[in-house]
C-alpha positions as CSV (number, residue, x, y, z in Angstrom):
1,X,4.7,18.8,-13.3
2,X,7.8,16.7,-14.4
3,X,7.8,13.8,-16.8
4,X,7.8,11.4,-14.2
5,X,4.7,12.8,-12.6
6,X,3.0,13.1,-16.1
7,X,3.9,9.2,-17.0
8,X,2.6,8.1,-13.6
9,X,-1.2,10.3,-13.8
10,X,-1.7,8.8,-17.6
11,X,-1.4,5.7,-16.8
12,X,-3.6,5.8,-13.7
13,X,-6.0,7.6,-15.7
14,X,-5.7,4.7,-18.4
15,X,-6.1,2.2,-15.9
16,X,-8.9,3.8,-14.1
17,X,-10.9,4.2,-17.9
18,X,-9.8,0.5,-18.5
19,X,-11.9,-0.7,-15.3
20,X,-14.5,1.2,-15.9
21,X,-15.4,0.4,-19.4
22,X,-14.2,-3.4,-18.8
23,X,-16.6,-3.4,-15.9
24,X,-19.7,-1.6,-17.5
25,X,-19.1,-3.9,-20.8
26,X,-18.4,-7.1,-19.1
27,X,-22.6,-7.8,-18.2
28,X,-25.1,-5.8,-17.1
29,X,-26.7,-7.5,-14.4
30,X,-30.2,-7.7,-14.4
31,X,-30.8,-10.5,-11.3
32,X,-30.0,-10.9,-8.3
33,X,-27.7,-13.9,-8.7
34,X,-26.5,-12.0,-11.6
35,X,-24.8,-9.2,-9.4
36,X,-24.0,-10.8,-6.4
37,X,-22.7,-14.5,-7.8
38,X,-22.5,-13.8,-11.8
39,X,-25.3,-16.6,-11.6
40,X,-22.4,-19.2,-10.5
41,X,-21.6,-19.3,-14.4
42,X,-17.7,-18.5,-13.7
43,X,-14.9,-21.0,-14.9
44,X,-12.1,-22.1,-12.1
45,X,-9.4,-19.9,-14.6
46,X,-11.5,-17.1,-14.8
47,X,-12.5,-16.8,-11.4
48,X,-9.0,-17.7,-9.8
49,X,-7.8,-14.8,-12.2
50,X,-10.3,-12.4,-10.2
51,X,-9.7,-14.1,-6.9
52,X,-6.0,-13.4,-7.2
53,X,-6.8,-9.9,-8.6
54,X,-8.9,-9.2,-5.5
55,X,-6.9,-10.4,-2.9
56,X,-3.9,-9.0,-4.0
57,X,-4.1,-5.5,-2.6
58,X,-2.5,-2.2,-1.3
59,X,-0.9,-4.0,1.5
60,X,0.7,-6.8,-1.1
61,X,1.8,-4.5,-3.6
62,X,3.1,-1.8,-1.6
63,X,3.1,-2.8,2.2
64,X,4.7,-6.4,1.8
65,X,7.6,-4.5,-0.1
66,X,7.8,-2.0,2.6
67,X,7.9,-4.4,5.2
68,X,10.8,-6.7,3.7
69,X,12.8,-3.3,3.3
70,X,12.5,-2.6,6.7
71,X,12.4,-5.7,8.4
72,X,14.1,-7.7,6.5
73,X,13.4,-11.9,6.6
74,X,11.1,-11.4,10.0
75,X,8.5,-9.5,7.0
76,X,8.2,-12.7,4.9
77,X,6.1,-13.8,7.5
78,X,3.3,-11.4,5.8
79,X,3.4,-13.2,2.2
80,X,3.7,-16.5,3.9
81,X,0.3,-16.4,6.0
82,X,-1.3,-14.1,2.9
83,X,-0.4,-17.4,0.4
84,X,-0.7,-20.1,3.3
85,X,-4.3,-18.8,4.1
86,X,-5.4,-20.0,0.5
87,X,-4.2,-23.5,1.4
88,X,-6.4,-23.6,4.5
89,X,-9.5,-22.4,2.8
90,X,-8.8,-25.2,-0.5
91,X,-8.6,-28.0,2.4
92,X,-11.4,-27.3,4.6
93,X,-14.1,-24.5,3.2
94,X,-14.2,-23.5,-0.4
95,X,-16.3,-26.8,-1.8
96,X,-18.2,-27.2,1.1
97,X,-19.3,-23.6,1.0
98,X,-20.2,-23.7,-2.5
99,X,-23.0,-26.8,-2.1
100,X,-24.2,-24.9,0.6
101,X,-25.7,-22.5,-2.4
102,X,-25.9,-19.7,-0.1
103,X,-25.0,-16.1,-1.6
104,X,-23.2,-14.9,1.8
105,X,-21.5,-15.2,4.8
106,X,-25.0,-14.3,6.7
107,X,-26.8,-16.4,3.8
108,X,-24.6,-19.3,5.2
109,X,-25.0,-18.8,9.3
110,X,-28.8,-18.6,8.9
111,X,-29.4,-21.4,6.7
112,X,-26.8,-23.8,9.2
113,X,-27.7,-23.1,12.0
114,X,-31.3,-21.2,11.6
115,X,-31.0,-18.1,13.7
116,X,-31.9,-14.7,12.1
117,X,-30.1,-13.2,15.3
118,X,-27.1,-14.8,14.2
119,X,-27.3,-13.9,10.7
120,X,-27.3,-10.0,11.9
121,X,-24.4,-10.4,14.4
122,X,-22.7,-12.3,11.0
123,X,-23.8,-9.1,9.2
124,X,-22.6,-6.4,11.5
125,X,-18.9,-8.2,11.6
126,X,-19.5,-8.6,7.5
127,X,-19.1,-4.4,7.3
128,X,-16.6,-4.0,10.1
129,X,-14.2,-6.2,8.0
130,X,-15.2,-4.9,4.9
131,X,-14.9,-1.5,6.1
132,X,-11.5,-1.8,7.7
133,X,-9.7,-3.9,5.3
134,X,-11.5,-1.3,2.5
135,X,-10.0,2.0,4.5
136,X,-6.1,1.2,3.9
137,X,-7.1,0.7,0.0
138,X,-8.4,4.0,-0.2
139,X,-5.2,5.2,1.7
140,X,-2.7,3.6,-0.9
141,X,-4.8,5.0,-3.6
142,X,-3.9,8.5,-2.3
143,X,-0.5,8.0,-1.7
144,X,0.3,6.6,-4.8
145,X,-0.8,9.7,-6.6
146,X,0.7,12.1,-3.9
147,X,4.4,9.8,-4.6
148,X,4.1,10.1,-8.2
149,X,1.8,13.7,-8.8
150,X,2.3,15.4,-5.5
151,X,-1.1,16.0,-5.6
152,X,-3.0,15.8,-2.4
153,X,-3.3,12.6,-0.8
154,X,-7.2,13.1,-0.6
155,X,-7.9,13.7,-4.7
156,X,-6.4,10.2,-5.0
157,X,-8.4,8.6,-2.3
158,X,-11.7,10.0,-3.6
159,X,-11.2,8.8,-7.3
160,X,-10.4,5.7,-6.2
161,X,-13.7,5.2,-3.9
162,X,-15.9,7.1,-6.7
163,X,-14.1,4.8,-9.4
164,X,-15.2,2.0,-7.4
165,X,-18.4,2.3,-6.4
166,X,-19.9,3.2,-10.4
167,X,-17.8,-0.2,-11.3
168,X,-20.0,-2.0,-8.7
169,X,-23.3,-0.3,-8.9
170,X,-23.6,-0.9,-12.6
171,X,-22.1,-4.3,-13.2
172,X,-22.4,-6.1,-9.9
173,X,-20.3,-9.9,-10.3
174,X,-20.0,-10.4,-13.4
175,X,-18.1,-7.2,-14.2
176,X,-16.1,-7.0,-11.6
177,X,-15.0,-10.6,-12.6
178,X,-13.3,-9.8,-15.9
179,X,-12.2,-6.2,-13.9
180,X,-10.1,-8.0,-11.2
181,X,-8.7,-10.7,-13.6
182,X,-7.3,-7.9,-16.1
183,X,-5.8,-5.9,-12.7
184,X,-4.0,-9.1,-12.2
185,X,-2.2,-9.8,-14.9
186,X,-1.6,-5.9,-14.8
187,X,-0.2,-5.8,-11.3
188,X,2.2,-8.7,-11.9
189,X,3.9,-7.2,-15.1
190,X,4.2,-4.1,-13.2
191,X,6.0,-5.8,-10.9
192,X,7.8,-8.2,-13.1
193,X,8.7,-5.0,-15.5
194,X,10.7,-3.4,-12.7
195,X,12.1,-6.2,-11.0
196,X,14.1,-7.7,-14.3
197,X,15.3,-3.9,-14.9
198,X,16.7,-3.8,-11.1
199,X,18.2,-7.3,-10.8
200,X,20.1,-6.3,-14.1
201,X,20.9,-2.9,-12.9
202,X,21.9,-4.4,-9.2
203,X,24.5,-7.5,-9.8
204,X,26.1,-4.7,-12.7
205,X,26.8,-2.8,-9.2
206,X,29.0,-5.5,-7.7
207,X,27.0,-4.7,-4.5
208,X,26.1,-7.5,-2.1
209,X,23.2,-7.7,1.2
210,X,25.5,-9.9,3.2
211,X,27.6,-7.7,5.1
212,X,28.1,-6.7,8.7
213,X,27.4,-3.1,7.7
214,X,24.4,-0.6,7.3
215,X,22.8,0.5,3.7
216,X,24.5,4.6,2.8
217,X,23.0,7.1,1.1
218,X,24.9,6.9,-2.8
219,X,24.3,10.8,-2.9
220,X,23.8,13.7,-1.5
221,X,19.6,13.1,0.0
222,X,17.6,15.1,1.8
223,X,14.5,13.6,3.2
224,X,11.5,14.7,4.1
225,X,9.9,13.7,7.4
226,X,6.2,12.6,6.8
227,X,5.5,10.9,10.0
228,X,7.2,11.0,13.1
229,X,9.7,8.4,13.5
230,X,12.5,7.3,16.2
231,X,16.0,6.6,14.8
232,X,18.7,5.0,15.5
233,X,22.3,6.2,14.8
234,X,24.5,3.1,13.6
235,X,27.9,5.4,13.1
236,X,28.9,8.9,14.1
237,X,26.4,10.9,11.8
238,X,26.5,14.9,10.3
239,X,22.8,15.6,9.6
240,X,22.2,19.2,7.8
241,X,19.1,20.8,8.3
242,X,16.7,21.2,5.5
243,X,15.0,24.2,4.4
244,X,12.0,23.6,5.8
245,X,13.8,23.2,9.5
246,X,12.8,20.4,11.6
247,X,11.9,19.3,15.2
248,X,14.4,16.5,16.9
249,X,14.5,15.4,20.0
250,X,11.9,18.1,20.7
251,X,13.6,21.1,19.8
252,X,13.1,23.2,17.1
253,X,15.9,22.9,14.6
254,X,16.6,25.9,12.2
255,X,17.2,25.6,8.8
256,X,21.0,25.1,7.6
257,X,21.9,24.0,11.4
258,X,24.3,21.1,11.8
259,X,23.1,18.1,14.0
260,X,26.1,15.7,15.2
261,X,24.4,12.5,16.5
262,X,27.0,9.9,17.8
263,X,27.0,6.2,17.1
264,X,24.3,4.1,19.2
265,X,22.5,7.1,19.8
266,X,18.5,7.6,19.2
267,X,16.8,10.5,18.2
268,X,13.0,11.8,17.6
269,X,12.2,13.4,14.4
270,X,8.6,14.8,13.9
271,X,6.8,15.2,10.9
272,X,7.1,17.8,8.2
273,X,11.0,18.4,8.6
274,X,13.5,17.6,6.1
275,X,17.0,16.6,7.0
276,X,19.8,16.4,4.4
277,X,22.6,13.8,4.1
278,X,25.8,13.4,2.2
279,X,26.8,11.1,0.0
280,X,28.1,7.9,2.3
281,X,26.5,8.3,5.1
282,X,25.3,5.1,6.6
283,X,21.3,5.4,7.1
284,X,19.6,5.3,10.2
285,X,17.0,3.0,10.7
286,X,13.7,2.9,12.8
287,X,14.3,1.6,16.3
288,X,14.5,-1.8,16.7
289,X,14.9,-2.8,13.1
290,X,17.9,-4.1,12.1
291,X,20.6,-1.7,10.8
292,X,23.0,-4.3,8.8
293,X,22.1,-5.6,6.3
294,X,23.4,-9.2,7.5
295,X,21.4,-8.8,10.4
296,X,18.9,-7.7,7.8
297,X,19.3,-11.2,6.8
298,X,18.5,-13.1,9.9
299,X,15.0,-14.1,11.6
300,X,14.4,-12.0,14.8
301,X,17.1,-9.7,13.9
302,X,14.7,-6.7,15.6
303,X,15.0,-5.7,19.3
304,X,11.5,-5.3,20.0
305,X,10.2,-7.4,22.9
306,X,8.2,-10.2,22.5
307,X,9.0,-11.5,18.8
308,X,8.2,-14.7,18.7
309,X,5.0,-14.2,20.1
310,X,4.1,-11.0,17.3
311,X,5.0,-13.9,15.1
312,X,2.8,-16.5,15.8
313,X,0.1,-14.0,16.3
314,X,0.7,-13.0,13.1
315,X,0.9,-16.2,11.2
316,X,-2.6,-17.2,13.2
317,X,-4.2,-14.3,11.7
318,X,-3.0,-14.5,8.3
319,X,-3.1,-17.8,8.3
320,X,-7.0,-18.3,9.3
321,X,-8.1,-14.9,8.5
322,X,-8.3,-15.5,4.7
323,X,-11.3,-18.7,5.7
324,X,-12.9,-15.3,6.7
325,X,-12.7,-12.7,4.7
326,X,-16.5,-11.9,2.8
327,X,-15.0,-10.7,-0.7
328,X,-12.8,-13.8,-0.5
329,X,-15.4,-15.9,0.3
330,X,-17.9,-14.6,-2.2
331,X,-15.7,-15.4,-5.0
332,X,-16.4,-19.4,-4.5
333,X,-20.4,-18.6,-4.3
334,X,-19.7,-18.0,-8.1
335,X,-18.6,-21.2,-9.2
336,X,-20.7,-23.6,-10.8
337,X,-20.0,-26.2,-8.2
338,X,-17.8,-27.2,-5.1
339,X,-14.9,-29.0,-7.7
340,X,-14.7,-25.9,-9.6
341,X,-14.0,-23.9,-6.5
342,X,-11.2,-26.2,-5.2
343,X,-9.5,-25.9,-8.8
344,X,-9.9,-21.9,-8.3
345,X,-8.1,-22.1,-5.3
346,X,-5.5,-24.5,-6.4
347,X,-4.8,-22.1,-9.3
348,X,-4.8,-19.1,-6.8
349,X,-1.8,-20.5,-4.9
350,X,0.5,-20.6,-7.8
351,X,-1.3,-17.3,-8.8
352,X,0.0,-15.8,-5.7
353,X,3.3,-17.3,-5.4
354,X,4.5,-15.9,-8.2
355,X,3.2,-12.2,-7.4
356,X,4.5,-12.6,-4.1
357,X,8.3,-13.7,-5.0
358,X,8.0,-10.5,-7.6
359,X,7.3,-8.2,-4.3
360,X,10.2,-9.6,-2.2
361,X,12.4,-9.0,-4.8
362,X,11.6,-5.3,-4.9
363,X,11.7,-4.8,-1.4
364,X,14.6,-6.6,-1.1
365,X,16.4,-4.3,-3.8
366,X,14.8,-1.3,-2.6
367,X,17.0,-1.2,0.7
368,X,20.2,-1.0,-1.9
369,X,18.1,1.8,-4.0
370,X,15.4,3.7,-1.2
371,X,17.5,3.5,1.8
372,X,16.3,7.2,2.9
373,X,12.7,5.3,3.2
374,X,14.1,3.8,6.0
375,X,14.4,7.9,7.0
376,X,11.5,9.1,5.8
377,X,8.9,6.7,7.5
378,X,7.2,6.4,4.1
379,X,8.7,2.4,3.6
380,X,5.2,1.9,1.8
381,X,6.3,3.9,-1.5
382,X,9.6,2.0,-2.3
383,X,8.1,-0.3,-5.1
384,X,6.5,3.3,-6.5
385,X,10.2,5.0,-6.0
386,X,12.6,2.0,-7.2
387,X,12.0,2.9,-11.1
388,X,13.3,6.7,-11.0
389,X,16.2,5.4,-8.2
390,X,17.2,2.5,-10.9
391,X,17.2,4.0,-14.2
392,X,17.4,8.4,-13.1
393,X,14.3,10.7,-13.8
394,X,14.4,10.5,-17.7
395,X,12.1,9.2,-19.9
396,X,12.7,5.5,-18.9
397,X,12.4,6.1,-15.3
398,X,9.1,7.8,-16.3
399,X,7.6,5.1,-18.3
400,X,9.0,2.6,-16.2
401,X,7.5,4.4,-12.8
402,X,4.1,4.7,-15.1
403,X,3.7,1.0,-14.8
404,X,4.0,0.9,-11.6
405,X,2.0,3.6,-10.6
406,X,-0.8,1.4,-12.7
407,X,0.0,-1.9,-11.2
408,X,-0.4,-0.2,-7.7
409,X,-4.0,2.1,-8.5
410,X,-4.9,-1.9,-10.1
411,X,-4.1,-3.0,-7.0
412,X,-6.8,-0.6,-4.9
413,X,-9.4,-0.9,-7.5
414,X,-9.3,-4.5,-7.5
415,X,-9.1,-5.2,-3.9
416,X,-12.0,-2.6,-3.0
417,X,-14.2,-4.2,-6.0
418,X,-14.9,-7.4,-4.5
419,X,-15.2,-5.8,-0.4
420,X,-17.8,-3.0,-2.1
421,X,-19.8,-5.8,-3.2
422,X,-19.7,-8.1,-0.2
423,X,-20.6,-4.7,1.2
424,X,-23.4,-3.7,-0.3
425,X,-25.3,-7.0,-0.6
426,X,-24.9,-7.1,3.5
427,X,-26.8,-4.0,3.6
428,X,-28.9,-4.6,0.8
429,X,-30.3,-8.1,2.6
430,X,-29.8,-7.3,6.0
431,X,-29.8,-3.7,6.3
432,X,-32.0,-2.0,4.4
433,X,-36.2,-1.8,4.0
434,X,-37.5,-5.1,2.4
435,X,-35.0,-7.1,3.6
436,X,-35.6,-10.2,2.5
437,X,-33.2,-12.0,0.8
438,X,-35.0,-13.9,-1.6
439,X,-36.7,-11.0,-2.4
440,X,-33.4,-8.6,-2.9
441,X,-33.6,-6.4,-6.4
442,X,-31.1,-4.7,-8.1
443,X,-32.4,-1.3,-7.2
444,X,-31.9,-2.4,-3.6
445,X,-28.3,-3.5,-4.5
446,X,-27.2,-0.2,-6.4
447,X,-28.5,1.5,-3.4
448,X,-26.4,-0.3,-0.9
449,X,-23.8,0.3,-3.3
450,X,-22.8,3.7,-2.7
451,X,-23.9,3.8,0.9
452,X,-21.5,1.1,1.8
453,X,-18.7,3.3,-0.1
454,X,-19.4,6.3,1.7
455,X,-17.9,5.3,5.3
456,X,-14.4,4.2,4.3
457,X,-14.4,6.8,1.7
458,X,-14.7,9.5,5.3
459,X,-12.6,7.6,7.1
460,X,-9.7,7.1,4.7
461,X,-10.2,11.7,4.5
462,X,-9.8,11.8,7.9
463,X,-8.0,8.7,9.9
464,X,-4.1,8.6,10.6
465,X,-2.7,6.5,7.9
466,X,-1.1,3.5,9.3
467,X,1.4,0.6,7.4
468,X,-1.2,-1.1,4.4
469,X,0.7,-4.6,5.7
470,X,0.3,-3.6,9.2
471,X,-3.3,-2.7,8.9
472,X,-4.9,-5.1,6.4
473,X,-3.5,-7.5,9.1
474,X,-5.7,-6.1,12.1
475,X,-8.5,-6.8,9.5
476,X,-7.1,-10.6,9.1
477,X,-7.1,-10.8,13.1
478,X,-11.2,-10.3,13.3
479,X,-11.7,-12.6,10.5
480,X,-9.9,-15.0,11.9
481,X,-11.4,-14.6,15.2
482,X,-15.1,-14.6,13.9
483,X,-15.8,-16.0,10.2
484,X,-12.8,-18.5,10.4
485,X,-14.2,-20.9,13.6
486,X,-18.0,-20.4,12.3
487,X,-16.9,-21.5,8.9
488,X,-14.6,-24.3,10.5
489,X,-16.9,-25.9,13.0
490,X,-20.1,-25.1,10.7
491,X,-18.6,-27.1,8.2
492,X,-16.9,-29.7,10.0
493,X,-18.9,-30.1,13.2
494,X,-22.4,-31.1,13.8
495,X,-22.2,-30.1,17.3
496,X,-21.9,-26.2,16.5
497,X,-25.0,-24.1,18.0
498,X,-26.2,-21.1,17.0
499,X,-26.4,-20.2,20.8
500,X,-22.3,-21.0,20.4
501,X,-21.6,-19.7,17.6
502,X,-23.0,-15.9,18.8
503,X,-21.0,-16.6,21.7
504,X,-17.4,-17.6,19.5
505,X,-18.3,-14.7,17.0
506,X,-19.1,-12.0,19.9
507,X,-16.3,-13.0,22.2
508,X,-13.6,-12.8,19.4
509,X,-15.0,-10.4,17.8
510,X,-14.9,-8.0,20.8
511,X,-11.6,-9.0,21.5
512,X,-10.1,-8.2,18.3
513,X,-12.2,-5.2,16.8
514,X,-11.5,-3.9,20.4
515,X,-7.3,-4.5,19.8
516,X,-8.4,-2.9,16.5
517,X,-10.0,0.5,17.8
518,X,-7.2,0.8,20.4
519,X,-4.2,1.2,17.4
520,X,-6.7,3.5,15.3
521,X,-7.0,5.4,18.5
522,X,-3.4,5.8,18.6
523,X,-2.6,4.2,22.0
524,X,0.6,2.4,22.2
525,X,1.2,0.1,24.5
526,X,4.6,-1.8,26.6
527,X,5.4,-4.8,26.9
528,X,3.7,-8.1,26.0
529,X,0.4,-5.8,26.4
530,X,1.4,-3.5,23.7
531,X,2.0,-6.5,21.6
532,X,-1.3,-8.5,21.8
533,X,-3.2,-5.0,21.2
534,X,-1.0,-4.7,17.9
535,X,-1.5,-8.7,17.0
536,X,-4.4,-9.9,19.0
537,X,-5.5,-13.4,17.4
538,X,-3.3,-15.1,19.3
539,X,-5.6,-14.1,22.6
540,X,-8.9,-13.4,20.2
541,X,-8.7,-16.9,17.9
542,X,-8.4,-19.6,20.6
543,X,-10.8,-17.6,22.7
544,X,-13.6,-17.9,19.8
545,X,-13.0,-21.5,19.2
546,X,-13.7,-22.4,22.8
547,X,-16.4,-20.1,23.4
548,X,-17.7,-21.4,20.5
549,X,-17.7,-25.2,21.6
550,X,-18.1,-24.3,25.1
551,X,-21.1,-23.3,24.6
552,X,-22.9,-25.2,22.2
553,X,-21.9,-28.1,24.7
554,X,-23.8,-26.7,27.2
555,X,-27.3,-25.9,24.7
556,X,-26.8,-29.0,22.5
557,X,-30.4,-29.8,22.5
558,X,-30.8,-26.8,20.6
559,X,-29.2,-28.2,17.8
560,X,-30.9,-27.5,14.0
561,X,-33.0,-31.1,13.5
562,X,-31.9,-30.6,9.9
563,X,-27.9,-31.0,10.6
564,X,-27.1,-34.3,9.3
565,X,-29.0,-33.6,6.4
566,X,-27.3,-30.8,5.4
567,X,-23.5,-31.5,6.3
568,X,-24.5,-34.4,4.3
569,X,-25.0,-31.9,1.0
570,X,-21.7,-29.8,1.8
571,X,-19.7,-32.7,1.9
572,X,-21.3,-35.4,-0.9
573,X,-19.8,-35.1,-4.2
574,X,-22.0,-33.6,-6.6
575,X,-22.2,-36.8,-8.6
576,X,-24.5,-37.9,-6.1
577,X,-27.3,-35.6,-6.8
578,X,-27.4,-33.4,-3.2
579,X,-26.1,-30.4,-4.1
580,X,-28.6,-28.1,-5.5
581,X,-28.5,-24.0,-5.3
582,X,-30.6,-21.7,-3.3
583,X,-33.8,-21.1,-5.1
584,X,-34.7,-17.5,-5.8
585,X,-38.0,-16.0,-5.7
586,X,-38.5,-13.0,-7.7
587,X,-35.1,-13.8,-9.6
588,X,-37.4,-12.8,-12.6
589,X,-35.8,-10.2,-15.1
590,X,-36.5,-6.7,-13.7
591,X,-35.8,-2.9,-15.5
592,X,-32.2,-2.6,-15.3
593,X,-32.5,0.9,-15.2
């Protein structure tokens, strides 16, 4: 194993043992508002340290990096509707959903609108998120230790869920709290480590981004083919044959063969080939993305069809998805009251903004450094690759990729943290025997706990890994079509149902869980049709807000008698003296074995 490979495993291990023995320190929790709310005891600082921590994951660390490598400006759009979505949530939900002193998304549909049928549809769309933004964690996880080890992706992806799921089961809020704070601060100096060390190394090059020409291989490369890709040729191109062979164009390709592919042209590689170029050669890019790197520069610069309307898709679920995400939301439950939970969200945004300007840096620099990613298909590992391509495989390349092969696992443990535990207190309330939620004990919640681990821990063996950016997006899309207008209009309009809002929640849920199940199938479509299946809120949110009003138009007299009452304590200060928090029976202390 080389030093670079030996750097990167100790300091996952390191971080791996830091999380767990922060976690199992932090508190033992030993109620239920203990592990599910860290009895709303947590400071705006604190908590916007772990909110930040949380939301910050595989598909901000790596994916947004891979993104702005290969799509230049058009993949800002990611960190844009990631930060945005934060600003949405301050202005209209986080306060009001902390005086509604409910412990969950399904806590908060049944007590605004008093349907238990509502409260399981909430429940059902409560794992689907949690399970599908939890799968691409998982995924990262592996792949950072098959980058840096070349071990198997699955060892990596199995630590990472077991690592998880004993951090949850034993500490519950509380611990996670001070476990996703100390990830954050970790993830941004591994960012911030590596991106001084590049921006040093890169304006020493002389080399510049705005030029009407493509990024070239500095050395001889050869690249190994991953996943199957479709390239296109910017100049007349030699292209040796690796040892392994490889299959282009759908003919086998023997090993040592010479390929000439002419300017313009395009050409299939499948996976598990490797294909050498010489030093100079300009680098082929995917179809469609663009190949200079002053078109790199420019907004639409792609030729897919259909751009503006992936954008706006994409901003609409970014944008509204984060007012639905259940870890996200859980984190304001644990404030002490609704003002502390609009300063944690003020502190987030500048929280984020700064992690995100770190990541656009590195993908930025990483088509200068990585251009054979590009290649490759594996765009996702260029923050993980930049220290060895800056500073060589030495010993500072080692350390330096060490870092960031511990910002990245923080990252994944962080991240699937908080969804585990949104996870488990679904199934812990709503799922399993004894069901009640005021009657929920921690036995029930460390049971939930590995059970709700379990699914994307299978899946994340099995599925087809897809982009983390790309893929944690699909998740934003049913948030945004489901939690976002139940939150919105719950909170905001006394009108809502709850006859409307199983309509809103089953109508965009359907619509974008089904666009969802389509790309995990694999099926690609043309056209504008292939486009909505790959960003569906654009179709799935508006069609869940009007279902939603629609509806609860037409069975108005079924409105809650209690309504005014109770918008009245989401919205009144808390000076007032309406706010109070859900009582608790049986939120006596219990064996905490």
């Amino acid at each position: 194993m080389s030093a670079t490979a030996v750097a990167a495993l100790t300091a996952i291990l390191l971080v791996a043992v830091a999380s767990t023995v922060i976690g199992t320190m932090g508190h033992r929790a030993r109620r239920t508002s203990d592990f599910l709310v860290a009895s709303r005891t947590v400071g705006p600082l604190a908590n916007a340290g772990a909110i930040s921590g949380e939301y910050l994951s595989a598909a901000s660390f790596l994916g947004v990096a891979g993104l702005v490598l290969r799509e230049g400006v058009d993949g800002l759009w990611f960190p844009v509707g990631y930060t945005a979505g934060y600003l949405a949530l301050l202005l209209f939900v986080a306060a009001p959903l902390r005086r509604s002193g409910a412990f969950t998304v399904p806590d908060f549909a049944e007590l605004r609108l008093r349907s238990r049928g509502l409260r399981t549809l909430c429940s059902v769309f409560v794992l689907v998120i949690g399970w599908l933004y939890l799968l691409p964690q998982l995924q990262a996880a592996g792949l950072t230790v098959h980058i840096v080890t070349g071990l198997p992706i699955w060892i990596g992806a199995l630590a990472a869920g077991l690592i998880v799921v004993s951090t949850v089961m034993f500490g519950g809020m509380r611990s996670v709290t001070f476990v996703q704070a100390f990830q954050y601060w970790l993830k941004l100096t591994a960012l911030a480590i590596p991106a001084i060390v590049a921006v040093i190394f890169f304006f020493g090059s002389g080399h510049t981004f705005d030029r009407p020409a493509p990024p070239q291989f500095a050395e001889l490369t050869t690249v190994q083919i991953t996943a199957g890709v479709e390239l296109e040729v910017p100049s007349d191109t030699v292209v040796t044959v690796g040892p392994d062979g490889a299959t282009v164009d759908g003919a086998a390709a023997d090993p040592g063969s010479v390929l000439r592919w002419p300017a313009g042209t395009t050409h299939r590689v499948e996976p598990d080939g490797d294909l050498v170029f010489e030093a100079g050669t300009d680098v082929p890019v995917p179809v469609g993305k663009p190949a200079t790197d002053d078109r790199w520069l420019s907004p639409l610069a792609g030729s897919g069809d259909h751009q503006l309307v992936a954008i706006y898709s994409l901003i609409l679920a970014t944008f509204l998805g984060t007012m639905g995400l259940p870890h996200v939301l859980g984190r304001f439950y644990s404030n002490p009251d609704g003002r502390a939970a609009r300063r944690s969200a003020v502190i987030v945004l500048a929280m984020l903004g700064a992690f995100f300007l770190l990541v656009t840096l590195l993908g930025a620099l990483s088509r200068f450094y990585t251009p054979q990613l590009l290649v490759s298909g594996q765009t996702d590992a260029a923050v993980l690759l930049l220290p060895t391509a800056v500073l060589g495989s030495g010993a500072a390349g080692a350390v330096l990729g060490g870092v960031v092969a511990a910002g990245a696992w923080a990252a994944f443990l962080a991240t699937a943290s908080g969804l585990l535990l949104s996870l488990a207190s679904v199934l812990a309330s709503d799922v399993l025997p004894g069901r009640a939620v005021a009657d929920l004990r921690i036995a029930a919640l460390r049971l939930a706990t590995p059970l709700a681990g379990a699914v994307p821990i299978v899946l994340a063996l099995f599925v087809t890994q897809l982009d983390f950016a790309e893929s944690v997006a699909l998740a934003f899309a049913v948030a945004a079509s489901t939690f976002c207008p139940l939150l919105v209009l719950g909170i905001w309009w006394r009108g809502l149902t709850a006859r409307g809002a199983i309509a809103g929640i089953l109508v965009g849920g359907v619509l974008a869980a089904g666009a969802v199940a389509v790309g995990l199938a694999g099926v690609v479509g043309e056209g504008l049709p292939g486009v909505l299946l790959h960003r569906p809120a654009i179709v799935s949110v508006p069609a869940a807000y009007l279902s939603m009003i629609v509806v609860s138009l037409a069975t108005r007299k079924s409105r809650p008698a209690n309504t005014d009452a109770l918008l009245l304590r989401l919205h009144a200060p808390e000076r007032l003296g309406l706010f109070r928090d859900r009582v608790e029976r049986n939120d006596d202390p219990v064996d905490a074995s």
